[in-house]
Biopython code that builds the backbone (N, CA, C, O; Angstrom):
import numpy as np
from Bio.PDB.StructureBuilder import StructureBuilder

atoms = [
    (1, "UNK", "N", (-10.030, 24.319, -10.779)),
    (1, "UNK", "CA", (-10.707, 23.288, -11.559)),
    (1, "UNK", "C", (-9.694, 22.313, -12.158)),
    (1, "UNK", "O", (-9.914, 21.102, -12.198)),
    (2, "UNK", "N", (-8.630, 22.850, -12.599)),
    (2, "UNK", "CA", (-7.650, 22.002, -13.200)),
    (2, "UNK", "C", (-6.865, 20.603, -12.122)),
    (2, "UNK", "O", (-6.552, 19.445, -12.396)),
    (3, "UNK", "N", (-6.765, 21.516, -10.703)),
    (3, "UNK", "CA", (-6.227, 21.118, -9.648)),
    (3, "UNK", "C", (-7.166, 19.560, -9.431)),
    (3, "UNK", "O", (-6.618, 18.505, -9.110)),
    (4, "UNK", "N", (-8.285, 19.671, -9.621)),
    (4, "UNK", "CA", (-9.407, 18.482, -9.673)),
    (4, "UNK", "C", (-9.181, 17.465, -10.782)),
    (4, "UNK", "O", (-9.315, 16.242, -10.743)),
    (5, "UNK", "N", (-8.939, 17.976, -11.423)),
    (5, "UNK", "CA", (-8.705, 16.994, -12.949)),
    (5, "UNK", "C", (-7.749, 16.420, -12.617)),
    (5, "UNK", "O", (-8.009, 15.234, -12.412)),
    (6, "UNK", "N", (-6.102, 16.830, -12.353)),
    (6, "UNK", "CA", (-4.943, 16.489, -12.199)),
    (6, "UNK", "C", (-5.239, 15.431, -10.805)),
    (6, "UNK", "O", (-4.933, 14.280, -11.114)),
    (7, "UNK", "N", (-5.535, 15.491, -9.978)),
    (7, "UNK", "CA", (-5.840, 15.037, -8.671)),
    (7, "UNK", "C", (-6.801, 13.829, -8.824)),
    (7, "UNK", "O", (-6.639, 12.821, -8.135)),
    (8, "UNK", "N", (-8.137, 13.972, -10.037)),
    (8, "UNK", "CA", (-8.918, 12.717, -10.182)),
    (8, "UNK", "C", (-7.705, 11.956, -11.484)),
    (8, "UNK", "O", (-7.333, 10.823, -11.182)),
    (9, "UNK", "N", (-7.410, 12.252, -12.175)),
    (9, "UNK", "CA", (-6.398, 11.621, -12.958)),
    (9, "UNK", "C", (-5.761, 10.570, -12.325)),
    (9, "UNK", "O", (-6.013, 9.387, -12.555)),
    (10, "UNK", "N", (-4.685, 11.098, -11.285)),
    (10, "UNK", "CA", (-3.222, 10.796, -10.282)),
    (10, "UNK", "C", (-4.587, 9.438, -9.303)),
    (10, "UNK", "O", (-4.324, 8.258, -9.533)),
    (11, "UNK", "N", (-5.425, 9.611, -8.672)),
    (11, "UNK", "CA", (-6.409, 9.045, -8.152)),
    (11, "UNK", "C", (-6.828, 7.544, -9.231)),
    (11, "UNK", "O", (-6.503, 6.371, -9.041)),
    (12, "UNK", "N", (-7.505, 8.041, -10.168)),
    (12, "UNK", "CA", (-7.586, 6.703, -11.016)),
    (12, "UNK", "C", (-6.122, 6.347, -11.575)),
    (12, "UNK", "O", (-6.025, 5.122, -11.650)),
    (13, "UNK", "N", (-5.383, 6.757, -11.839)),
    (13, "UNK", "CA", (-3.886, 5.721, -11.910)),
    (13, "UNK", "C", (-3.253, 5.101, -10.865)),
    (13, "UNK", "O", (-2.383, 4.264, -11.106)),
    (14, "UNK", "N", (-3.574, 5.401, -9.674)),
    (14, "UNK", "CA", (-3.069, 4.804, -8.574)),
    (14, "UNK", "C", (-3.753, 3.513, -8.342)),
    (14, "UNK", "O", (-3.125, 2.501, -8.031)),
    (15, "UNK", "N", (-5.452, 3.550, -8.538)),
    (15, "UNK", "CA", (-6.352, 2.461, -8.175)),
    (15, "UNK", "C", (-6.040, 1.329, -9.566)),
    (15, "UNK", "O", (-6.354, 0.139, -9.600)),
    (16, "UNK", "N", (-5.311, 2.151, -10.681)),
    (16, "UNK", "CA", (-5.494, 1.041, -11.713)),
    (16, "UNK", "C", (-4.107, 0.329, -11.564)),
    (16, "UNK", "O", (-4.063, -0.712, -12.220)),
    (17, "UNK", "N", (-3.026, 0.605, -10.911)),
    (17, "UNK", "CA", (-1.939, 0.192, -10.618)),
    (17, "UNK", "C", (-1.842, -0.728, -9.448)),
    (17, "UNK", "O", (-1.031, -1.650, -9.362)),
    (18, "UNK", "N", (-2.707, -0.413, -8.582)),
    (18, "UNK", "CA", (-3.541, -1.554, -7.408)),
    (18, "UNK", "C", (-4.069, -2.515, -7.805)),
    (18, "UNK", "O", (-3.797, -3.647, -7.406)),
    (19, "UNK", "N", (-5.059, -2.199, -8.806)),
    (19, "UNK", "CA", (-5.901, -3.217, -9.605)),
    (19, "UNK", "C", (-5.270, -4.352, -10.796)),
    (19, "UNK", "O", (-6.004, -5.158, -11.368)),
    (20, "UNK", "N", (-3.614, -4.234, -11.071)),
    (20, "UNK", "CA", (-2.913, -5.027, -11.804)),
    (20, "UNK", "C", (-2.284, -5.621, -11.357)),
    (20, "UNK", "O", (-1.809, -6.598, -11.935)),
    (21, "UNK", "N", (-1.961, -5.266, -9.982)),
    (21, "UNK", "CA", (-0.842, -5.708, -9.193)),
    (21, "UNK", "C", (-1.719, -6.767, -8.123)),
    (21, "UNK", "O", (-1.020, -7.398, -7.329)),
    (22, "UNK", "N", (-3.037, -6.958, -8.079)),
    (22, "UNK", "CA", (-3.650, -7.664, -7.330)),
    (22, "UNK", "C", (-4.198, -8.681, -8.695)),
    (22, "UNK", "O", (-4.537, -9.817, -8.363)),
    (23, "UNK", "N", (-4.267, -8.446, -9.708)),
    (23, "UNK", "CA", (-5.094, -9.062, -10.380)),
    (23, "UNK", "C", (-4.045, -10.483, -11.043)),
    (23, "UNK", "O", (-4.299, -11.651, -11.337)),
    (24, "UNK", "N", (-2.557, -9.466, -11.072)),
    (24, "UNK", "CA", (-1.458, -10.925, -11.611)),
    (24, "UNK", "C", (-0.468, -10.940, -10.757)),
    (24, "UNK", "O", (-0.390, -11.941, -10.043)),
    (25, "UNK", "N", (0.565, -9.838, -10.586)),
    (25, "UNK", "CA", (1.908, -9.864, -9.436)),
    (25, "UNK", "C", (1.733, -10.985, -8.460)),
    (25, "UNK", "O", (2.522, -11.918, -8.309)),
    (26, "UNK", "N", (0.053, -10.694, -7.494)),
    (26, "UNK", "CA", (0.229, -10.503, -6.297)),
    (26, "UNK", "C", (-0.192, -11.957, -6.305)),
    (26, "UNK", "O", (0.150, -12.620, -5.325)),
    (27, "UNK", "N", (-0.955, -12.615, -7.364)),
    (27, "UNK", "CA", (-1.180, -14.270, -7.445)),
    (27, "UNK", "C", (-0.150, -15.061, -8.360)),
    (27, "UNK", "O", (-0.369, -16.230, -8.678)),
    (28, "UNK", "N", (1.180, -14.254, -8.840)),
    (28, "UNK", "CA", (2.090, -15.498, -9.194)),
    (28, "UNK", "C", (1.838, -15.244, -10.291)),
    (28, "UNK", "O", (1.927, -16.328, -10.867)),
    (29, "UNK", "N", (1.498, -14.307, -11.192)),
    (29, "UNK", "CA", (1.106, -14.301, -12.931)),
    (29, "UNK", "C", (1.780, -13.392, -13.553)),
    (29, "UNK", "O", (2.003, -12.360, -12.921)),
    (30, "UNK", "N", (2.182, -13.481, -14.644)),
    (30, "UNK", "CA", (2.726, -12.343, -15.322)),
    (30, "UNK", "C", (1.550, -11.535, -15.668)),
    (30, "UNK", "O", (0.389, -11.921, -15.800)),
    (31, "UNK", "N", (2.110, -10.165, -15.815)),
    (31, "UNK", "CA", (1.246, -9.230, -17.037)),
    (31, "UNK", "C", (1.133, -9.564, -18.228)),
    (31, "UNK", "O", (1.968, -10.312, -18.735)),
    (32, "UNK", "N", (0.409, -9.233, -18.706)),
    (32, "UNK", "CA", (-0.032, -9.994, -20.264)),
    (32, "UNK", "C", (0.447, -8.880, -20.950)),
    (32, "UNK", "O", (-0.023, -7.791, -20.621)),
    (33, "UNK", "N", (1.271, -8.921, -21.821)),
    (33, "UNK", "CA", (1.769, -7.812, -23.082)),
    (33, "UNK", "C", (2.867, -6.749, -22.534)),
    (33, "UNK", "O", (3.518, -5.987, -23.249)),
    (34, "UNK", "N", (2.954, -6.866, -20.907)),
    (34, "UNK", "CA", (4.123, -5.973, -20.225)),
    (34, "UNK", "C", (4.164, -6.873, -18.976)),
    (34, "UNK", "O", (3.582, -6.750, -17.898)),
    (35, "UNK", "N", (5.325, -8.154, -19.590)),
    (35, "UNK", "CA", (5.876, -8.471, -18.056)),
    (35, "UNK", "C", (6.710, -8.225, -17.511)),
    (35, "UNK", "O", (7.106, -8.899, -16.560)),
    (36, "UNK", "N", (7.337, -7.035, -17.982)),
    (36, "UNK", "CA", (8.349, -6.625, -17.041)),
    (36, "UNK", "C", (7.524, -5.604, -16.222)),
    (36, "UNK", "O", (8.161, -4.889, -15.448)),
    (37, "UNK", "N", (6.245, -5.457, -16.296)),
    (37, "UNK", "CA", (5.761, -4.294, -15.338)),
    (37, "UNK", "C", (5.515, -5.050, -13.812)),
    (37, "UNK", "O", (5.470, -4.639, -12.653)),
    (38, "UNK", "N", (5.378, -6.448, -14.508)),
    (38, "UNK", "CA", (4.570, -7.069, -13.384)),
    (38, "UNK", "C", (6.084, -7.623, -12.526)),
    (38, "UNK", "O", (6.125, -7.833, -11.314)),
    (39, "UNK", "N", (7.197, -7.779, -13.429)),
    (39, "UNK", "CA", (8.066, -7.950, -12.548)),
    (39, "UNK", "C", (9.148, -7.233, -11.652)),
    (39, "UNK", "O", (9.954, -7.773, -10.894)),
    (40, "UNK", "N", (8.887, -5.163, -12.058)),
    (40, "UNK", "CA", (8.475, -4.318, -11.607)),
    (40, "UNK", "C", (8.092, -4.035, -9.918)),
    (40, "UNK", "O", (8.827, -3.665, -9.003)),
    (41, "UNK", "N", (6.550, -4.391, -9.933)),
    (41, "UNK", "CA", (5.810, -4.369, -9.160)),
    (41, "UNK", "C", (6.196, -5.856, -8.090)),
    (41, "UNK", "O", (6.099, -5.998, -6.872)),
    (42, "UNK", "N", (6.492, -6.466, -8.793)),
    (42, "UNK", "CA", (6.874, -7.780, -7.953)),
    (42, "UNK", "C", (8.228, -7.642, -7.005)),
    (42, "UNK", "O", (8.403, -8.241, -5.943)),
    (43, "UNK", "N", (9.029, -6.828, -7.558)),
    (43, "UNK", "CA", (10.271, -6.250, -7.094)),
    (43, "UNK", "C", (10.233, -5.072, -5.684)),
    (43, "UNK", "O", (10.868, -4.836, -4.656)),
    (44, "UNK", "N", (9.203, -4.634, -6.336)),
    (44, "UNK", "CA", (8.539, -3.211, -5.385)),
    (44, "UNK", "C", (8.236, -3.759, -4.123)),
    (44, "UNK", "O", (8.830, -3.558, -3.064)),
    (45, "UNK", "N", (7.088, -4.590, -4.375)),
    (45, "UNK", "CA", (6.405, -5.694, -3.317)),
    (45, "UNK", "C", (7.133, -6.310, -2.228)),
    (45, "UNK", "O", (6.787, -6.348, -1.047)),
    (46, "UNK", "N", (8.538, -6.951, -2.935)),
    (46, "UNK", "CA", (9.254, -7.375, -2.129)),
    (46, "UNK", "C", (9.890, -6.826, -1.089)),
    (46, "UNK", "O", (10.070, -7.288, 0.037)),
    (47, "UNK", "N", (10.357, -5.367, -1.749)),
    (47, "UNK", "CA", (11.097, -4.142, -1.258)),
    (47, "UNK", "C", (10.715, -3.384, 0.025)),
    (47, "UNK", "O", (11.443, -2.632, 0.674)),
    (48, "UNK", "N", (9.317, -3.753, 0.292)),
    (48, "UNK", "CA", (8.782, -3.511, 1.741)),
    (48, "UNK", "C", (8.674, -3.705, 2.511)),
    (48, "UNK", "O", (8.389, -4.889, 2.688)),
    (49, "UNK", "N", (8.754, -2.971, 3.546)),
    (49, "UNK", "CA", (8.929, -3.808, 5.086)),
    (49, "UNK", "C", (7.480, -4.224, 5.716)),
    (49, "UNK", "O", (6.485, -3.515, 5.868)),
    (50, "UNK", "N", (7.702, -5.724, 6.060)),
    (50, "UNK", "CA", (6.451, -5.959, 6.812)),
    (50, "UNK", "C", (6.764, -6.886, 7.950)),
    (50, "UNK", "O", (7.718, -7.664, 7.926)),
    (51, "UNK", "N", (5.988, -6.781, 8.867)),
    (51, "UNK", "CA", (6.026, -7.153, 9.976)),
    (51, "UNK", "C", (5.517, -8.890, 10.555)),
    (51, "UNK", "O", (4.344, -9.243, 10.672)),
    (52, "UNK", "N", (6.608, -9.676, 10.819)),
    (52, "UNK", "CA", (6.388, -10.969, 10.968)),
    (52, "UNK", "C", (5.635, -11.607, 12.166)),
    (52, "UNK", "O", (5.438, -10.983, 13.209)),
    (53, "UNK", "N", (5.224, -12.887, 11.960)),
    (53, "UNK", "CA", (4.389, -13.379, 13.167)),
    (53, "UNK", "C", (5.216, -12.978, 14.249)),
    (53, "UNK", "O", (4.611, -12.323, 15.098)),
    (54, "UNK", "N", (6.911, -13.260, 14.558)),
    (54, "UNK", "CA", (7.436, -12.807, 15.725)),
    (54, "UNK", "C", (7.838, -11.632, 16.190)),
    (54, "UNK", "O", (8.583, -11.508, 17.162)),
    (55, "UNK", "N", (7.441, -10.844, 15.623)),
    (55, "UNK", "CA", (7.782, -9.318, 15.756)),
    (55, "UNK", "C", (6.415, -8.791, 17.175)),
    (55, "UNK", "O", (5.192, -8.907, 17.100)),
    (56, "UNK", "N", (7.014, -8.391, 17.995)),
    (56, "UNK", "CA", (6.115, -7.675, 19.224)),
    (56, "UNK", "C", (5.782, -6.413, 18.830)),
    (56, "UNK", "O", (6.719, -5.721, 18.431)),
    (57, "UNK", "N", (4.669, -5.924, 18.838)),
    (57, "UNK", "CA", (3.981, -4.802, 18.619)),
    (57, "UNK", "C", (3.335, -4.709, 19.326)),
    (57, "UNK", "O", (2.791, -5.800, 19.498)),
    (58, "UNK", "N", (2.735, -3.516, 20.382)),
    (58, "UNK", "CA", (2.008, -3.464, 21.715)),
    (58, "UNK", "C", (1.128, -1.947, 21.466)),
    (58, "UNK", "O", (1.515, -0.802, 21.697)),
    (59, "UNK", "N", (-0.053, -2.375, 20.968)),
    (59, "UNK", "CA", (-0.626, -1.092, 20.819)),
    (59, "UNK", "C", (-1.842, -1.233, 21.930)),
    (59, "UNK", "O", (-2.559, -2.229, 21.825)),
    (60, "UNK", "N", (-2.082, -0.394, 22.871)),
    (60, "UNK", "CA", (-2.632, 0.496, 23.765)),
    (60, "UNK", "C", (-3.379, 1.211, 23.817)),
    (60, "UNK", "O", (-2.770, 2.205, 23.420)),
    (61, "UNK", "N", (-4.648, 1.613, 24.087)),
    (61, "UNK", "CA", (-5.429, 3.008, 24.562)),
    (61, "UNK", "C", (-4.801, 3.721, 25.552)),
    (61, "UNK", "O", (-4.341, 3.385, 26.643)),
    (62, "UNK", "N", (-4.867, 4.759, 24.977)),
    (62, "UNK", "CA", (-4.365, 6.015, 26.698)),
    (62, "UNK", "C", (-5.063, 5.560, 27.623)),
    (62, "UNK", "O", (-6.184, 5.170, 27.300)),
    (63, "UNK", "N", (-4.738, 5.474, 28.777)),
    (63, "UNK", "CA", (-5.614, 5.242, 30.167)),
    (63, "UNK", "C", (-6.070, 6.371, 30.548)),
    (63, "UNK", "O", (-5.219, 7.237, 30.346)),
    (64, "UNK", "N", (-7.149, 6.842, 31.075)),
    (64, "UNK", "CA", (-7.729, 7.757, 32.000)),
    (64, "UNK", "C", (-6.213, 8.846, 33.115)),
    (64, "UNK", "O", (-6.191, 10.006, 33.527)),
    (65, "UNK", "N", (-5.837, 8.414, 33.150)),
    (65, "UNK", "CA", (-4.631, 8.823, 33.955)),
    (65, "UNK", "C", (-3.784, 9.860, 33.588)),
    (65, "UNK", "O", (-3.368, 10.922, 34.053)),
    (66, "UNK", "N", (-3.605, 8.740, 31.946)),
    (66, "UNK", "CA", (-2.159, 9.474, 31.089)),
    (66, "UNK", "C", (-3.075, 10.570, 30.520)),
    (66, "UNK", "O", (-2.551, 11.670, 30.702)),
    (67, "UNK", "N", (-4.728, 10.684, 29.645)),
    (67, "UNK", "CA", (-4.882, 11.365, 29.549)),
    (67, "UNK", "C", (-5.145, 12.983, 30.332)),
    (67, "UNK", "O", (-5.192, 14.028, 29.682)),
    (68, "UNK", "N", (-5.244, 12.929, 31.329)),
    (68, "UNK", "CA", (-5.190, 14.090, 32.545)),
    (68, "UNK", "C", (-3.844, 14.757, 32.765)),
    (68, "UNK", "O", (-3.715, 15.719, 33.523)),
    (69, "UNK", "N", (-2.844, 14.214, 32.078)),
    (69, "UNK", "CA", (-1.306, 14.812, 32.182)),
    (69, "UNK", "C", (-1.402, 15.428, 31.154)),
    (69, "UNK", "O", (-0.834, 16.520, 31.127)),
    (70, "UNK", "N", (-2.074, 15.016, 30.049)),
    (70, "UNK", "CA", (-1.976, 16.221, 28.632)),
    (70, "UNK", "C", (-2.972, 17.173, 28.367)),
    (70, "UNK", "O", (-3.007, 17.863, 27.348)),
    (71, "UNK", "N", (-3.887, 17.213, 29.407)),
    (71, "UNK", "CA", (-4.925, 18.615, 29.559)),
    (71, "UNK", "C", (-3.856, 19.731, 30.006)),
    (71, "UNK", "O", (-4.221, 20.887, 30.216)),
]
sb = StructureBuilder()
sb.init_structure("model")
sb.init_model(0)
sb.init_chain("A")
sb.init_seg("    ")
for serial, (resi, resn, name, xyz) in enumerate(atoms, 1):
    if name == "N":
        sb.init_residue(resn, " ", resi, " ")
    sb.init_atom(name, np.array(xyz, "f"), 0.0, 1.0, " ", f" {name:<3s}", serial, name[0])
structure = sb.get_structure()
């Protein structure tokens, strides 16, 4: 039972840390009363890797074929 509490807790702090970071970071705004959280999160944001218009990525379905080699 506790394991649920701790788990819905960790669950709503994650969505409310989503929900600040979309609401000012992610449009150019400070946090109101903690802007260093937002500049924080703005730091974080940056810190990730994402994938550019020129970057090739080739994702695929198995063909009929390849799947019959892994039966």
């Amino acid at each position: 039972m506790v394991a649920v509490v701790v788990v819905m807790v960790l669950i709503l702090l994650v969505a409310g840390v989503v929900a600040v970071y979309v609401a000012y970071p992610h449009r150019g705004e400070d946090v109101p009363a903690v802007p260093w959280v937002g500049d924080a999160m703005a730091k974080a944001a940056d810190a990730m890797p994402v994938l550019d218009d020129d970057d090739e990525v080739e994702f695929r379905l198995q063909g009929a074929e390849e799947s019959q080699h892994l039966r």
